[in-house]
PDB file of N, CA, C, O and CB in Angstrom:
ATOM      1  N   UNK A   1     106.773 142.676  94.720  1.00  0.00           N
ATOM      2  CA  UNK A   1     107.698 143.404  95.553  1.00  0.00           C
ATOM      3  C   UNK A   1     108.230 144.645  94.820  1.00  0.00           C
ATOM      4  O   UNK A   1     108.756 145.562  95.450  1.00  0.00           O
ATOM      5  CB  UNK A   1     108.849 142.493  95.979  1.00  0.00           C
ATOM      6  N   UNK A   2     108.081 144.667  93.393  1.00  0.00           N
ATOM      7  CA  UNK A   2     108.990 145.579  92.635  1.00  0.00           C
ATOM      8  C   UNK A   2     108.054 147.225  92.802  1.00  0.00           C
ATOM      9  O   UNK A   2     108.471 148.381  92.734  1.00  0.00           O
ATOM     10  CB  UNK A   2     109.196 144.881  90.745  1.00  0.00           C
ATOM     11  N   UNK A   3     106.564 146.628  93.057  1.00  0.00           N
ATOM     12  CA  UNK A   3     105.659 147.957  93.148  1.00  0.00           C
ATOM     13  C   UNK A   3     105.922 148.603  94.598  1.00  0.00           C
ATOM     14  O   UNK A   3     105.960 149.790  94.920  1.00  0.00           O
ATOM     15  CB  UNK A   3     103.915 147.583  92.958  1.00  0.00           C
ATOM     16  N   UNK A   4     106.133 147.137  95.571  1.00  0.00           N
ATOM     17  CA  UNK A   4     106.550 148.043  96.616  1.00  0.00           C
ATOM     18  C   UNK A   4     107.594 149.076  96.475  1.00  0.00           C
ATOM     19  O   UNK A   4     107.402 150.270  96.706  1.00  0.00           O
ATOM     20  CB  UNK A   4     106.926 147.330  97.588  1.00  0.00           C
ATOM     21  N   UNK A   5     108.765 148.532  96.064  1.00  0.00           N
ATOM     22  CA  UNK A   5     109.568 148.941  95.850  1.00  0.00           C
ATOM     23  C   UNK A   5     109.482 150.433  95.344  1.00  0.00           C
ATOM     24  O   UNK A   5     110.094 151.289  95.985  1.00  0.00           O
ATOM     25  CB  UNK A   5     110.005 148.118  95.282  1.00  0.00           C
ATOM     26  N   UNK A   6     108.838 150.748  94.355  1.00  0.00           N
ATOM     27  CA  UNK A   6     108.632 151.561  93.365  1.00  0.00           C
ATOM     28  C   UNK A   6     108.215 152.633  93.788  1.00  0.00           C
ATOM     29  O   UNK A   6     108.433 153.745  93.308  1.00  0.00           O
ATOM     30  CB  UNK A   6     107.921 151.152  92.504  1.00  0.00           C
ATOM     31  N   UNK A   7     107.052 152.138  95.507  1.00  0.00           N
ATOM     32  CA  UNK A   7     106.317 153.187  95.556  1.00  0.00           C
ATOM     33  C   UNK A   7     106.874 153.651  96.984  1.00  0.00           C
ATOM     34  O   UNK A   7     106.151 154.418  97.620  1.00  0.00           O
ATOM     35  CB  UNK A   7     104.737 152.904  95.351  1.00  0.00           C
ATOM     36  N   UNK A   8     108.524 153.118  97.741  1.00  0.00           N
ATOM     37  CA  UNK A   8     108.875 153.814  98.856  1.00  0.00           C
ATOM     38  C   UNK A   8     109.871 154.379  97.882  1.00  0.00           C
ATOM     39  O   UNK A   8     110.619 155.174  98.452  1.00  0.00           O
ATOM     40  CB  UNK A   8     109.298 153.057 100.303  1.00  0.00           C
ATOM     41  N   UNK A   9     110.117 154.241  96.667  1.00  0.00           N
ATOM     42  CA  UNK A   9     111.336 155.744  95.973  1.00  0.00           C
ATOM     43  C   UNK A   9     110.343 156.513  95.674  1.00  0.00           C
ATOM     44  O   UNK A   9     110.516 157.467  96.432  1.00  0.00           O
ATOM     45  CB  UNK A   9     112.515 155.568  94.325  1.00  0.00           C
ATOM     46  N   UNK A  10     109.094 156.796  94.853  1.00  0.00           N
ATOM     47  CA  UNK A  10     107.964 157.726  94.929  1.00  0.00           C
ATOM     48  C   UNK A  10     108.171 158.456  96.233  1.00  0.00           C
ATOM     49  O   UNK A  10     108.519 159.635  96.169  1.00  0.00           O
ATOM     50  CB  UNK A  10     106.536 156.991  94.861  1.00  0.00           C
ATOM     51  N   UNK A  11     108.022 157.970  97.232  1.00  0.00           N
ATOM     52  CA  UNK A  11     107.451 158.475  98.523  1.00  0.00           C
ATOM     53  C   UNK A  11     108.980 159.346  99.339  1.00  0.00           C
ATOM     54  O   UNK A  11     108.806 160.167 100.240  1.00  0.00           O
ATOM     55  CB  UNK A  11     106.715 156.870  99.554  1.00  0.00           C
ATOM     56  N   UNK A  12     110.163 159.035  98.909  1.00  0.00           N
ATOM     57  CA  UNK A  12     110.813 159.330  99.245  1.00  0.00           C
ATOM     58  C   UNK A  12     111.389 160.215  98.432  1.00  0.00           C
ATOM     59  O   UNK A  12     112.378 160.662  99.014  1.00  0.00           O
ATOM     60  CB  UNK A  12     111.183 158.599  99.639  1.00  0.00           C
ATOM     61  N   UNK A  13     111.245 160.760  97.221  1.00  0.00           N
ATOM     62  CA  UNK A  13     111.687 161.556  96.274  1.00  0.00           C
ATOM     63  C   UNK A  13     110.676 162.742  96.283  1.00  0.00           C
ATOM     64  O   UNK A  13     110.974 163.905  96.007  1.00  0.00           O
ATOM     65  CB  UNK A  13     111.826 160.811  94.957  1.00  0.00           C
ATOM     66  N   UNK A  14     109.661 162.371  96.575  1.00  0.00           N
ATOM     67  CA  UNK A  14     108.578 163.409  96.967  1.00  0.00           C
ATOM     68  C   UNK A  14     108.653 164.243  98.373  1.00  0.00           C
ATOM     69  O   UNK A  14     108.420 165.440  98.539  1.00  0.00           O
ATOM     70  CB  UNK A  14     107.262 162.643  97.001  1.00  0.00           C
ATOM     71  N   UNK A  15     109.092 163.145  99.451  1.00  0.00           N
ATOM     72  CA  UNK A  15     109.609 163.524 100.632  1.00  0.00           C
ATOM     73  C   UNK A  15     110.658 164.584 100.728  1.00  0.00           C
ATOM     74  O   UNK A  15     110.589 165.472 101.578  1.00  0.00           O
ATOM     75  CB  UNK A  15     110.045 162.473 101.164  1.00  0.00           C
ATOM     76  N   UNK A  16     111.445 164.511 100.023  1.00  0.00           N
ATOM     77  CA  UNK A  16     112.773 165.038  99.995  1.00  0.00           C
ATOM     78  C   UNK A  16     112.466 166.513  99.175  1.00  0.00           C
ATOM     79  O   UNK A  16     112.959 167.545  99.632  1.00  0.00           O
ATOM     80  CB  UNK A  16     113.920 163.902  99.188  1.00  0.00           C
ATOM     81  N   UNK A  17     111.584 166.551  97.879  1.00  0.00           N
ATOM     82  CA  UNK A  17     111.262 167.489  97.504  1.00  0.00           C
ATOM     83  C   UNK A  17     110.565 168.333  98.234  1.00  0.00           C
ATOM     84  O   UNK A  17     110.658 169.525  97.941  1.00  0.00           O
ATOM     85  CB  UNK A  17     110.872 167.275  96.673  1.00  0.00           C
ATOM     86  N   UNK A  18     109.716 167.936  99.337  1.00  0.00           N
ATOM     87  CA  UNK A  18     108.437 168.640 100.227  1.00  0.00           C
ATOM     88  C   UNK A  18     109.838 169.268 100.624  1.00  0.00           C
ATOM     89  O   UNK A  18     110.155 170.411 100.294  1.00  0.00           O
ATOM     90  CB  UNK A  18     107.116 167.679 101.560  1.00  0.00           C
ATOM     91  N   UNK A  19     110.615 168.455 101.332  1.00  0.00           N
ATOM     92  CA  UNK A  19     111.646 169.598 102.460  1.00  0.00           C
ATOM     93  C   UNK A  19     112.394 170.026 101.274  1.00  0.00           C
ATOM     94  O   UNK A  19     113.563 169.756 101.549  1.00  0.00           O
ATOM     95  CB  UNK A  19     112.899 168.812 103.983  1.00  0.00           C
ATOM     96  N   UNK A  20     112.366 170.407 100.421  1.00  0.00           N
ATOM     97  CA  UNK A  20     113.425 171.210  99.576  1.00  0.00           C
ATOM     98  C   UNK A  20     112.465 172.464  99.450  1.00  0.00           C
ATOM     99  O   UNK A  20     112.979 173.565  99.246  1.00  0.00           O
ATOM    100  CB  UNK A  20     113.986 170.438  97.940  1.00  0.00           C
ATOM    101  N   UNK A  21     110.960 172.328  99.576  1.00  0.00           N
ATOM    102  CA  UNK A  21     110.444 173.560  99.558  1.00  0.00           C
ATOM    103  C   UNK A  21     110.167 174.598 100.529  1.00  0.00           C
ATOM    104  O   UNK A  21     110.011 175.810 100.672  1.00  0.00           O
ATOM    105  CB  UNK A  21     109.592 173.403  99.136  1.00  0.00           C
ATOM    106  N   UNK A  22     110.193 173.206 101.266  1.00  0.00           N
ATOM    107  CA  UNK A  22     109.714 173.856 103.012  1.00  0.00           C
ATOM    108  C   UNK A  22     111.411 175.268 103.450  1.00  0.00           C
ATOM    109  O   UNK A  22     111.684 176.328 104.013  1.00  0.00           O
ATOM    110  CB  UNK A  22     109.795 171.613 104.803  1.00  0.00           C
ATOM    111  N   UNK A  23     112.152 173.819 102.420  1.00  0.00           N
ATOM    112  CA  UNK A  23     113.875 175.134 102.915  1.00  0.00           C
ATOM    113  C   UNK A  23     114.231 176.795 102.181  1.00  0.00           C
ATOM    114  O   UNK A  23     115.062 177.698 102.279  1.00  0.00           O
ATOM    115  CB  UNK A  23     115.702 174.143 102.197  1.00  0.00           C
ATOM    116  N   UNK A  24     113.055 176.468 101.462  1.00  0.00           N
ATOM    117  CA  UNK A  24     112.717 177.585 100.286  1.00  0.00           C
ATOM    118  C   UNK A  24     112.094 178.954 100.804  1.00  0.00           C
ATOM    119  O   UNK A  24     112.389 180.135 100.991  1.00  0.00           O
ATOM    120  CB  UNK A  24     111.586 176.950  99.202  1.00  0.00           C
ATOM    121  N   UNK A  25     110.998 178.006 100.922  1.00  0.00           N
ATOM    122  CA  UNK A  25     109.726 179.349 101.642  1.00  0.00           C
ATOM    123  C   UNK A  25     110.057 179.984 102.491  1.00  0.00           C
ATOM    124  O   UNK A  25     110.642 179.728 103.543  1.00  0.00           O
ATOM    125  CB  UNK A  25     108.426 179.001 102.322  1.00  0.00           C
ATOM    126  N   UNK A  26     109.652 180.947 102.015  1.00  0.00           N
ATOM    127  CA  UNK A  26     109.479 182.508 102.956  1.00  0.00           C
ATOM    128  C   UNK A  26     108.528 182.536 103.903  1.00  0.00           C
ATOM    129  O   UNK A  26     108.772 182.856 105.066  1.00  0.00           O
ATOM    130  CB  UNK A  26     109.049 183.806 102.117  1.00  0.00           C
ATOM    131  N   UNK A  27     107.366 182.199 103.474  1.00  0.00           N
ATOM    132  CA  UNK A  27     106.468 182.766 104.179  1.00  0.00           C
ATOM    133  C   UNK A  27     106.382 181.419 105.365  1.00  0.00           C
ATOM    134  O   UNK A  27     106.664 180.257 105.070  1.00  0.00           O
ATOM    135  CB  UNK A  27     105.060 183.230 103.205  1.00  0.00           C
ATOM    136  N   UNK A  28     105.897 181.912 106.847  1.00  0.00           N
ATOM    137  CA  UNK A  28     105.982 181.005 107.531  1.00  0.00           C
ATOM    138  C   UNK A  28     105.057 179.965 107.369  1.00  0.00           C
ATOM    139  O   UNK A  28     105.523 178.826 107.354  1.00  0.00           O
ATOM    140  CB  UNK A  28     106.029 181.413 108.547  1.00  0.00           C
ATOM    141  N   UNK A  29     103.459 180.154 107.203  1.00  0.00           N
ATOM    142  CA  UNK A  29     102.603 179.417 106.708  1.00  0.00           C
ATOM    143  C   UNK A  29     103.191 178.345 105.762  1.00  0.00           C
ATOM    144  O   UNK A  29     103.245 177.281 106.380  1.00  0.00           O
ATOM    145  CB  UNK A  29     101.703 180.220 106.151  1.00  0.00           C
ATOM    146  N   UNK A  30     103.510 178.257 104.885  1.00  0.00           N
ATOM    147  CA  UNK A  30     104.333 177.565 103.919  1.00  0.00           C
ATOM    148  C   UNK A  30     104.896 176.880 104.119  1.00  0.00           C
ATOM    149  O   UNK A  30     104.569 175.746 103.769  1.00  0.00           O
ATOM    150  CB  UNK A  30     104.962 177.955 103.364  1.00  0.00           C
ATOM    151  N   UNK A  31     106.478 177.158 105.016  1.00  0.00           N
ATOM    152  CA  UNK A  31     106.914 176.755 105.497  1.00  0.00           C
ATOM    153  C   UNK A  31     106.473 175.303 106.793  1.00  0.00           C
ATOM    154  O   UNK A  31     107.119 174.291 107.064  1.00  0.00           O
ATOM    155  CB  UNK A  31     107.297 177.763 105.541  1.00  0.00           C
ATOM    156  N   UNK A  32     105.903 175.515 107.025  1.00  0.00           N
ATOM    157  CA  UNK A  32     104.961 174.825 107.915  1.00  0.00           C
ATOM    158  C   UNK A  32     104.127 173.931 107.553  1.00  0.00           C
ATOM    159  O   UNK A  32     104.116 172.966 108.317  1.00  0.00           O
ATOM    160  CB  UNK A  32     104.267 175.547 108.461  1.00  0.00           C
ATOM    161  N   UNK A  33     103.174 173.847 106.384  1.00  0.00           N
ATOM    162  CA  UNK A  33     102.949 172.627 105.363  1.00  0.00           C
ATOM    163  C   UNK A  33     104.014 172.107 104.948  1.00  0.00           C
ATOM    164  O   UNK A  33     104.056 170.929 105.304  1.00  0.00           O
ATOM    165  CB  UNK A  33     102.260 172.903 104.182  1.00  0.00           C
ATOM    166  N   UNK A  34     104.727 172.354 104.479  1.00  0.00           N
ATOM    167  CA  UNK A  34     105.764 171.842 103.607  1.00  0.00           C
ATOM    168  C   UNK A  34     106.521 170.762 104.751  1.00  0.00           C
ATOM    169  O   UNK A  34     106.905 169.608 104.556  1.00  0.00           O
ATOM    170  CB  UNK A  34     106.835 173.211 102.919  1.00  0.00           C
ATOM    171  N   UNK A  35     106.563 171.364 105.664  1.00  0.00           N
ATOM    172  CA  UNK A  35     107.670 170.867 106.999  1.00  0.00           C
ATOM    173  C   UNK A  35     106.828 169.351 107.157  1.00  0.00           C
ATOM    174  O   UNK A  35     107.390 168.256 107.133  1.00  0.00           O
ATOM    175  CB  UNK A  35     107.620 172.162 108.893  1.00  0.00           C
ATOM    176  N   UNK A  36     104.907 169.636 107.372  1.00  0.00           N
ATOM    177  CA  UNK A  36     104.385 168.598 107.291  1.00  0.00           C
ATOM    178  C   UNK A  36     104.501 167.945 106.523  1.00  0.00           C
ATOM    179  O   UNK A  36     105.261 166.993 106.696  1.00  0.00           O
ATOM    180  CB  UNK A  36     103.592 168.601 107.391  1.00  0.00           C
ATOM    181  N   UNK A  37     103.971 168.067 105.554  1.00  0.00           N
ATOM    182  CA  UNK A  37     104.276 167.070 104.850  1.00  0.00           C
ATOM    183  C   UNK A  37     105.191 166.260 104.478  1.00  0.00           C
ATOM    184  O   UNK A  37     105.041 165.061 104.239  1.00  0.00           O
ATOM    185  CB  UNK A  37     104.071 167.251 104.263  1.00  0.00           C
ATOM    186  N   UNK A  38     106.405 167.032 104.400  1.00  0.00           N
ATOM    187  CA  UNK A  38     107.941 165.774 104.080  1.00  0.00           C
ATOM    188  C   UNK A  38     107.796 164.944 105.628  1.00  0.00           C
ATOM    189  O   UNK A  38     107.946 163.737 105.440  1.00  0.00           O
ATOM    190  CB  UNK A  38     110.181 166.867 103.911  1.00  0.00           C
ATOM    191  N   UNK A  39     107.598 165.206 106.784  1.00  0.00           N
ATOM    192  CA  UNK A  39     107.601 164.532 107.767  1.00  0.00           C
ATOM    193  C   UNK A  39     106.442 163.311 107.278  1.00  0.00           C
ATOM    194  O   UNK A  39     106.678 162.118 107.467  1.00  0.00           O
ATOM    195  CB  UNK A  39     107.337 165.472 109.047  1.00  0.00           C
ATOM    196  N   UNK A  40     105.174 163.799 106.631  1.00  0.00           N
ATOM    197  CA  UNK A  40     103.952 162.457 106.743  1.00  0.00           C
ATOM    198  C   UNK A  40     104.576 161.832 105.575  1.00  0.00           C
ATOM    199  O   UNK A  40     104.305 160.631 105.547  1.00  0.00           O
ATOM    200  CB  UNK A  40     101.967 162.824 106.507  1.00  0.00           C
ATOM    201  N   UNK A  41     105.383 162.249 104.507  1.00  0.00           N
ATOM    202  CA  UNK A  41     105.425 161.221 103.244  1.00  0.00           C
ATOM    203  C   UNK A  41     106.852 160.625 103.641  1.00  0.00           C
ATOM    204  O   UNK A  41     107.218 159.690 102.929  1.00  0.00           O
ATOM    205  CB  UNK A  41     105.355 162.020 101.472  1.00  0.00           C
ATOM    206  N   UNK A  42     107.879 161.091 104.859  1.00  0.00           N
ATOM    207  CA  UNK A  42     108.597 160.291 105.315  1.00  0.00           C
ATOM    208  C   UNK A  42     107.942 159.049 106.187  1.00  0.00           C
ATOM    209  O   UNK A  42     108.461 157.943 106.035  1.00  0.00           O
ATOM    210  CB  UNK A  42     109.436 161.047 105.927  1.00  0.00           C
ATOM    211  N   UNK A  43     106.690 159.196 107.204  1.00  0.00           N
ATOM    212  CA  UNK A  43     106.704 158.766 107.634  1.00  0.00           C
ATOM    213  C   UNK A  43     105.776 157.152 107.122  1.00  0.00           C
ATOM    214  O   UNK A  43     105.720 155.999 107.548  1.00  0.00           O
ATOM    215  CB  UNK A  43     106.681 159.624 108.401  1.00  0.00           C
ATOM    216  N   UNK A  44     105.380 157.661 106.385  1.00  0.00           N
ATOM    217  CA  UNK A  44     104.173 156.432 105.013  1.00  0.00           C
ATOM    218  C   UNK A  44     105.502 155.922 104.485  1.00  0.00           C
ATOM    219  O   UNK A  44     105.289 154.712 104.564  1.00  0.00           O
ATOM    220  CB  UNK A  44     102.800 157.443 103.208  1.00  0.00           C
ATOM    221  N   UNK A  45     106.835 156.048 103.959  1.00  0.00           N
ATOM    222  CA  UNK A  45     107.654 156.084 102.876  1.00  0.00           C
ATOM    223  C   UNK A  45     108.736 154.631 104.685  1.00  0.00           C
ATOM    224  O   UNK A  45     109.387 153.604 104.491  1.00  0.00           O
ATOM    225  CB  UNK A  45     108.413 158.436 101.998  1.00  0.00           C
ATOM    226  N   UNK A  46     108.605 154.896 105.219  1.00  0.00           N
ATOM    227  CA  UNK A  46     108.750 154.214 106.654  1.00  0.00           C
ATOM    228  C   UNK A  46     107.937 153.228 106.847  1.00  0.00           C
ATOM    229  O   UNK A  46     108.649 152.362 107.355  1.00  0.00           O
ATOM    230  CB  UNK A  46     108.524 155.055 107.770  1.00  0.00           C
ATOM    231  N   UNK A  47     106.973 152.856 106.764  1.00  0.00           N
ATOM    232  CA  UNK A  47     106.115 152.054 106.784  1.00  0.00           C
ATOM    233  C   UNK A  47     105.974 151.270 105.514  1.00  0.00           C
ATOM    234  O   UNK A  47     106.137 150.077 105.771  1.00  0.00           O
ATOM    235  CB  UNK A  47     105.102 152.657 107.156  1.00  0.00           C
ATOM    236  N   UNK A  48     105.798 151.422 104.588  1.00  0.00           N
ATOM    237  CA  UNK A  48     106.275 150.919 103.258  1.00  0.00           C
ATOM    238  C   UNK A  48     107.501 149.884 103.553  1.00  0.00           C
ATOM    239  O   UNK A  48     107.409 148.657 103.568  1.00  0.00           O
ATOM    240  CB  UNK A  48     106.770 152.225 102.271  1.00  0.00           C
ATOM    241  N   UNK A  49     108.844 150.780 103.817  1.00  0.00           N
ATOM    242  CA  UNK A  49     110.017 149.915 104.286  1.00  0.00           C
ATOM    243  C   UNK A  49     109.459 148.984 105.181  1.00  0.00           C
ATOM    244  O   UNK A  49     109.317 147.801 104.871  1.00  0.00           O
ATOM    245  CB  UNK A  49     111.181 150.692 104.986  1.00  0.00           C
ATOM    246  N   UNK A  50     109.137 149.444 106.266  1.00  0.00           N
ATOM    247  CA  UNK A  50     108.676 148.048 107.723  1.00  0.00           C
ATOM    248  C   UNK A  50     107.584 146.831 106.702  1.00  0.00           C
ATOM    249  O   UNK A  50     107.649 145.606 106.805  1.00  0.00           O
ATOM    250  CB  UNK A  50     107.139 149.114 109.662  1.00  0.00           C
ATOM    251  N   UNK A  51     107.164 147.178 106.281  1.00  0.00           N
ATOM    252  CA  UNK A  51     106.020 146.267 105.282  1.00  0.00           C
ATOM    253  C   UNK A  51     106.798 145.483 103.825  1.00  0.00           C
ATOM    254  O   UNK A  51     106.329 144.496 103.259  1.00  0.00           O
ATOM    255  CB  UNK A  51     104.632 147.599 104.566  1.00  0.00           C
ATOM    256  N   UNK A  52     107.701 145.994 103.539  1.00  0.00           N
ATOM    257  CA  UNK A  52     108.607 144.928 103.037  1.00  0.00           C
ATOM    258  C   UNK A  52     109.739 144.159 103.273  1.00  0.00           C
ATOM    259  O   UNK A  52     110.231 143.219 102.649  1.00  0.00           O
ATOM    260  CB  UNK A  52     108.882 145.195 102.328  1.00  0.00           C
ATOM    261  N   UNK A  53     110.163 144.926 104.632  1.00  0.00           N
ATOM    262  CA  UNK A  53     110.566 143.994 105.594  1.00  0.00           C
ATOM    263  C   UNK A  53     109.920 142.637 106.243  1.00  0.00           C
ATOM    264  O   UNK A  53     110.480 141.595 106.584  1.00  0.00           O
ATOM    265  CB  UNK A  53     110.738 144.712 106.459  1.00  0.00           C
ATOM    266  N   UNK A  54     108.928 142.912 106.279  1.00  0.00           N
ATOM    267  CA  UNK A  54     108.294 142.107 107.079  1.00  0.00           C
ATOM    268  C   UNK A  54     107.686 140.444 105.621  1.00  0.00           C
ATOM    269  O   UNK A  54     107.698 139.217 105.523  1.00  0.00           O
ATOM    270  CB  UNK A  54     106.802 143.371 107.994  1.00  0.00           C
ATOM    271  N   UNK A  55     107.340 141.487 104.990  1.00  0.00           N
ATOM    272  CA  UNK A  55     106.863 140.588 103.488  1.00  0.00           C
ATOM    273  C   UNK A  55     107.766 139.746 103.635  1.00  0.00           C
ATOM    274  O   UNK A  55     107.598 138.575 103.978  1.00  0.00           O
ATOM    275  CB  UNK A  55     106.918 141.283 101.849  1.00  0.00           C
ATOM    276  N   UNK A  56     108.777 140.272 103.390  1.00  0.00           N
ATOM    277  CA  UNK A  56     110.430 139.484 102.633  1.00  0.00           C
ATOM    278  C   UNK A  56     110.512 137.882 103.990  1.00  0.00           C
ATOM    279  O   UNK A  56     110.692 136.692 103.732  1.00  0.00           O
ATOM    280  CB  UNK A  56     112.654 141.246 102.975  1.00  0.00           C
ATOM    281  N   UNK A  57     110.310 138.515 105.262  1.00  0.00           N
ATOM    282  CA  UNK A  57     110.894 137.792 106.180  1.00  0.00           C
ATOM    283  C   UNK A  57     109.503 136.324 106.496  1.00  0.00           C
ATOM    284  O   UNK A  57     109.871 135.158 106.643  1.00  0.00           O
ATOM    285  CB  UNK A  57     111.325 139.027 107.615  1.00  0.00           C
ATOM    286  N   UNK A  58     108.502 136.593 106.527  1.00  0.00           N
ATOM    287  CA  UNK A  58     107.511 136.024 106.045  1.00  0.00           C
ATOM    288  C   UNK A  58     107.291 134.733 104.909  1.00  0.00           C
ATOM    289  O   UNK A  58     106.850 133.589 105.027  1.00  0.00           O
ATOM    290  CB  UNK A  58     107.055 136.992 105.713  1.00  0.00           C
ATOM    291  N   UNK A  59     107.917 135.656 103.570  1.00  0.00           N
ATOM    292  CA  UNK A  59     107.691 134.751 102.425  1.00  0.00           C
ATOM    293  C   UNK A  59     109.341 133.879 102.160  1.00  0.00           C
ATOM    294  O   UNK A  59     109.622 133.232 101.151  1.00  0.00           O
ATOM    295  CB  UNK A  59     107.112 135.843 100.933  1.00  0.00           C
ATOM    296  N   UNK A  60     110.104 134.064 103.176  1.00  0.00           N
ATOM    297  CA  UNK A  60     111.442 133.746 103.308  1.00  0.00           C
ATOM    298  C   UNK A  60     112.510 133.712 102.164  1.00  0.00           C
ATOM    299  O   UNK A  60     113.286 132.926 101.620  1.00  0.00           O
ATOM    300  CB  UNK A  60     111.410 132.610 103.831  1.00  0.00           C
ATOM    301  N   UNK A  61     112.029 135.250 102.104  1.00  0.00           N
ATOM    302  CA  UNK A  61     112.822 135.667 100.457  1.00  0.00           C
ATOM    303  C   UNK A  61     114.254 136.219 101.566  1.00  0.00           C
ATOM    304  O   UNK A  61     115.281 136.678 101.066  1.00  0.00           O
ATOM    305  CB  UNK A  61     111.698 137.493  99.014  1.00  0.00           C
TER     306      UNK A  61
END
C-alpha cells in the first residue's frame, strides 16, 4: 500500500507542477499542453486514490 501511496503524491506533485507551468506560459501552445497534462496526471493521480480505496475496503484494512 505504501507504493501506492507513494505513487498518488508523485502524481500529484507533478500534477500541480504541470499547472504551475501551464500558469506561467506565454505562449498559447504551451499553455495548452501544460493545461493537459495537469488535468491527465490529475486524472491517473484519481484513479490511484479510487484503487486504494477500493484495495483497503476489500482487504478490510
Amino acid at each position: 500500500m505504501k507504493d501506492y501511496q507513494a505513487s498518488l503524491e508523485k502524481l500529484r506533485r507533478d500534477a500541480a507542477e504541470a499547472a504551475l507551468i501551464r500558469d506561467l506560459a506565454t505562449n498559447p501552445t504551451k499553455r495548452n499542453t501544460f493545461d493537459r497534462l495537469a488535468q491527465h496526471l490529475s486524472q491517473l493521480a484519481d484513479g490511484v486514490e479510487k484503487a486504494m480505496a477500493q484495495a483497503s475496503r476489500g482487504a478490510g484494512i
